[in-house]
C-alpha positions in Angstrom: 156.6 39.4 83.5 157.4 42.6 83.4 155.1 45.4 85.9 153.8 48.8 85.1 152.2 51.5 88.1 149.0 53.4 87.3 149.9 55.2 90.0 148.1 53.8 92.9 148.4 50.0 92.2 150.5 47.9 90.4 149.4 45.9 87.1 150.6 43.8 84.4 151.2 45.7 81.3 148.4 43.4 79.2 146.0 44.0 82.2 146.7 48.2 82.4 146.4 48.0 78.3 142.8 46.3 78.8 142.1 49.1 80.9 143.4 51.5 78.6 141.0 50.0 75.7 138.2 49.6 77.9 138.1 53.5 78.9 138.9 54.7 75.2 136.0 52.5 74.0 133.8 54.0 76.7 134.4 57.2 76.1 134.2 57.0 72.3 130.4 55.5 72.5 130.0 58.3 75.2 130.8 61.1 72.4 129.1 58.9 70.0 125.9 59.3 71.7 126.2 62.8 72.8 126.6 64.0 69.4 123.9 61.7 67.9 121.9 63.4 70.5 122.6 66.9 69.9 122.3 65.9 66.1 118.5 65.1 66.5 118.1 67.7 69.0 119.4 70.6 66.3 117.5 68.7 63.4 114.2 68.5 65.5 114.8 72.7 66.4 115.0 73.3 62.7 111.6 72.0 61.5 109.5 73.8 60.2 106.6 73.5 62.7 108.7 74.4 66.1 109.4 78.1 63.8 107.8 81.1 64.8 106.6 82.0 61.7 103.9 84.7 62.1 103.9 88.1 64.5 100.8 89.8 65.7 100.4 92.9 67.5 97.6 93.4 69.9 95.8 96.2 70.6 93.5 98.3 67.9 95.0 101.7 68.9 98.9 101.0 68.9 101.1 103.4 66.3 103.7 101.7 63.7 102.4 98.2 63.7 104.6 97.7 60.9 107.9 99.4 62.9 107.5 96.6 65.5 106.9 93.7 63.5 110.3 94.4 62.2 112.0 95.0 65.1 110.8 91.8 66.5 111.7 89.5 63.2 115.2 91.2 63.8 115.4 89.3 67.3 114.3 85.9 65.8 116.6 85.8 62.9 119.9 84.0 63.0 120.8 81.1 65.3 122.1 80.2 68.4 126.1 78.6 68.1 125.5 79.1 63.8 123.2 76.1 64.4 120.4 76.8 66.7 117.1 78.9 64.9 116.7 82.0 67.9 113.2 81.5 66.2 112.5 78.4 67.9 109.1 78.5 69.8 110.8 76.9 72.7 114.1 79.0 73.1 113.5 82.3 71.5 114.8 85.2 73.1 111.8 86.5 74.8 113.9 89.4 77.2 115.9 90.9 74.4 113.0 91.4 71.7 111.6 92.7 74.9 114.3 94.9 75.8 114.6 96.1 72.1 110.9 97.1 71.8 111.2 98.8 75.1 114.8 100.5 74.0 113.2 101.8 70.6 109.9 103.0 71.5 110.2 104.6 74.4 106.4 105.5 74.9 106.2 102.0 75.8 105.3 101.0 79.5 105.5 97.6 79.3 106.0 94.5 76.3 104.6 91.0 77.0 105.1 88.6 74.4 103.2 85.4 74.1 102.7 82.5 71.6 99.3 81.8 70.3 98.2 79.3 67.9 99.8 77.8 64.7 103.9 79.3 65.6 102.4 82.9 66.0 104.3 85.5 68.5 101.2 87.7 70.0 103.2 91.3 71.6 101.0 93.2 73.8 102.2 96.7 74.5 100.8 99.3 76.9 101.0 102.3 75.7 102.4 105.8 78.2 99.7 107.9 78.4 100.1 111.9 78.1 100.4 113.4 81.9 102.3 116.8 81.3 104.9 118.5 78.8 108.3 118.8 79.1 109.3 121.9 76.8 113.2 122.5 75.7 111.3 124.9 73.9 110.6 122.1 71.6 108.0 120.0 73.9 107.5 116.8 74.7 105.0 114.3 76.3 106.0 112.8 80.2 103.9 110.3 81.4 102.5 109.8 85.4 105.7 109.1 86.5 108.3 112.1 84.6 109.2 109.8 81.6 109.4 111.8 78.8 108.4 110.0 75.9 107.4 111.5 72.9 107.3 114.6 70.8 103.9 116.4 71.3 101.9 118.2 68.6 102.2 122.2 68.8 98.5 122.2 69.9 99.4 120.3 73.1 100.4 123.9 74.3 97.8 125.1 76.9 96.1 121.6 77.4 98.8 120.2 79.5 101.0 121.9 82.3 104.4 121.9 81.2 107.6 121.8 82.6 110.2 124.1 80.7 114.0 123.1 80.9 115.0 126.4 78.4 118.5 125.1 78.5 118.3 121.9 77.6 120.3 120.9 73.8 120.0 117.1 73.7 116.5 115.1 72.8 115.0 114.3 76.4 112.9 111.5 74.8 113.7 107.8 76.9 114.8 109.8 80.5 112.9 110.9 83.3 112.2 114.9 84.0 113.3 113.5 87.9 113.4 110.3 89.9 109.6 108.6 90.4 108.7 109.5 94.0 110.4 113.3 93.3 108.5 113.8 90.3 105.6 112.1 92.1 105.7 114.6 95.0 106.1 117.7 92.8 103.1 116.6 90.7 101.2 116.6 94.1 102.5 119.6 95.5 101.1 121.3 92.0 97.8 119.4 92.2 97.2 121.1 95.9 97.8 124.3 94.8 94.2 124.3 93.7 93.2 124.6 97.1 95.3 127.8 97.7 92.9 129.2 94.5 96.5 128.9 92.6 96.2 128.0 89.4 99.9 127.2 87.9 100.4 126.7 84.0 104.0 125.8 83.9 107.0 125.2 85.6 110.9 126.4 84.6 113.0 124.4 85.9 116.4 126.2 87.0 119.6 124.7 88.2 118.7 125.8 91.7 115.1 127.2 91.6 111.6 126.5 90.4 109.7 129.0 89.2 106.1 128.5 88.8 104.3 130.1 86.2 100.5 131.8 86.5 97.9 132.4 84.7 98.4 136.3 84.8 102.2 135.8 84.2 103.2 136.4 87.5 106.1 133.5 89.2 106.4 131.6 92.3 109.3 130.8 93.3 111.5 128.7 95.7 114.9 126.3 95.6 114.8 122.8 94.4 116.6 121.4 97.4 113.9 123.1 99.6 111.3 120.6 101.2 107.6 121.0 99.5 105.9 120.5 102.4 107.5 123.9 104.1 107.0 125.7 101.1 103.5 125.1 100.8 102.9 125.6 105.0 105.2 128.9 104.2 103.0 130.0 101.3 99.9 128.9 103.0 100.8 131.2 106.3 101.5 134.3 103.9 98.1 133.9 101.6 96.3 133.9 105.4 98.0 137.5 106.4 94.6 139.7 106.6 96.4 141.8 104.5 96.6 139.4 101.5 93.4 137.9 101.6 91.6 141.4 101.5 93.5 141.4 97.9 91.1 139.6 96.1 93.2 140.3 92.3 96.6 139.5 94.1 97.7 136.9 92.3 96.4 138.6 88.6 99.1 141.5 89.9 102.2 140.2 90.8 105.2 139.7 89.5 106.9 137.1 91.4 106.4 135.3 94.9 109.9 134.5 96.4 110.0 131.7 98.9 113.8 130.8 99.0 114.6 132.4 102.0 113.5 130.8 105.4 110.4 131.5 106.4 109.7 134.7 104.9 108.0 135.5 101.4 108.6 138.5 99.0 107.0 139.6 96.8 107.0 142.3 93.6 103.8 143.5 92.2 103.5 144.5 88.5 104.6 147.7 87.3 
């Protein structure tokens, strides 16, 4: 009798043949049954009833109904693997419609998405809401937080402050004017203003400076590295002078306010 090694031990050849058999067999039902499995899986994700078949926006007051329907059918069509619907109600791709919606409309905050009854994909959208303008001169809604996110109507002009960015060529629309908390300081250090009996209208926005726009066309105006809460001590020191305050038109005749040098203020009066 003639003995064959399956590398540890040492066998007959009929016994390692068995073996042999025994793991082929094994491993054919195993494929057998994995594939009879994934067979009923991909015929089960292709009926009818486990289709998305219907999308509904929510929300009585959102814009191109029609725009977002289609941009959401183009995430559920096709399949997963060339065998898979993506417009199964169980695996559909929930982020990327998501991410799309948010990508093409920008003045969107947020996107949920949700299935209701009878296959139907419900997306609920909240809408950015107008905070300032953003003017290139062509001008622009920004939302609470700097996102600029839609072209605004020419009668926006005078309702809104407005940051103006003269120099910029390329559509702002989807960026921010500034990071959150910078844009949410600056909005605050404008907001206080009032309390300083400043009214401001706009904002250019230089490459170094700021330069704050009046009512009476007169500027204030300081760096953009410089820190807000020194320019408005600096500014609030200079409007107490005795001298100053007993101007009670001084702001309706100047021309500019300058504040980028270190802790002292000039200013230009009209001519």
């Amino acid at each position: 009798m003639k003995i064959v090694s399956s590398g540890r031990v040492l066998n007959s050849r009929e016994f390692y043949e068995k073996k042999k058999r025994r793991r082929l067999i094994r491993l054919t039902l195993l494929s057998i049954g994995f594939l009879s499995i994934l067979s009923w899986l991909i015929y089960l994700s292709r009926l009818e009833r486990f289709q998305i078949t219907d999308v509904t926006i929510l929300g009585e007051n959102v814009v191109d109904k029609e725009e977002i329907i289609q941009t959401v059918r183009r995430g559920l069509a096709g399949y997963y693997l060339w065998l898979i619907p993506r417009a199964n109600v169980l695996i559909y791709p929930r982020r990327a419609i998501r991410e799309n919606l948010l990508g093409e409309f920008p003045r969107f905050k947020s996107v949920n998405l949700d299935l209701g009854e009878q296959q139907e994909l419900l997306v609920a959208v909240l809408e950015r809401m107008p905070f300032a303008l953003y003017c290139t001169p062509e001008c622009f809604f920004l939302d609470e937080e700097g996102f600029i996110f839609a072209p605004a109507p020419s009668f926006s002009d005078g309702v809104y402050f407005a940051y103006l960015a003269p120099n910029q060529a390329e559509s702002p629309v989807g960026k921010r004017f500034t990071p959150i908390q910078d844009f949410r300081l600056l909005s605050k250090f404008i907001e206080n203003l009032a309390a300083l009996k400043i009214q401001p209208l706009t904002m250019e926005v230089g490459s170094e400076d700021y330069k704050l726009g009046l009512s009476e066309g007169g500027q204030i105006i300081w760096r953009r590295e410089d820190d807000l809460v020194l320019i408005r001590s600096n500014l609030e020191a200079f409007l107490s002078d005795p001298a100053i305050k007993a101007q009670s038109d001084f702001f309706d005749r100047i021309r500019y306010l300058d504040l980028r040098t270190e802790n002292k203020v000039f200013y230009k009066f009209k001519d």
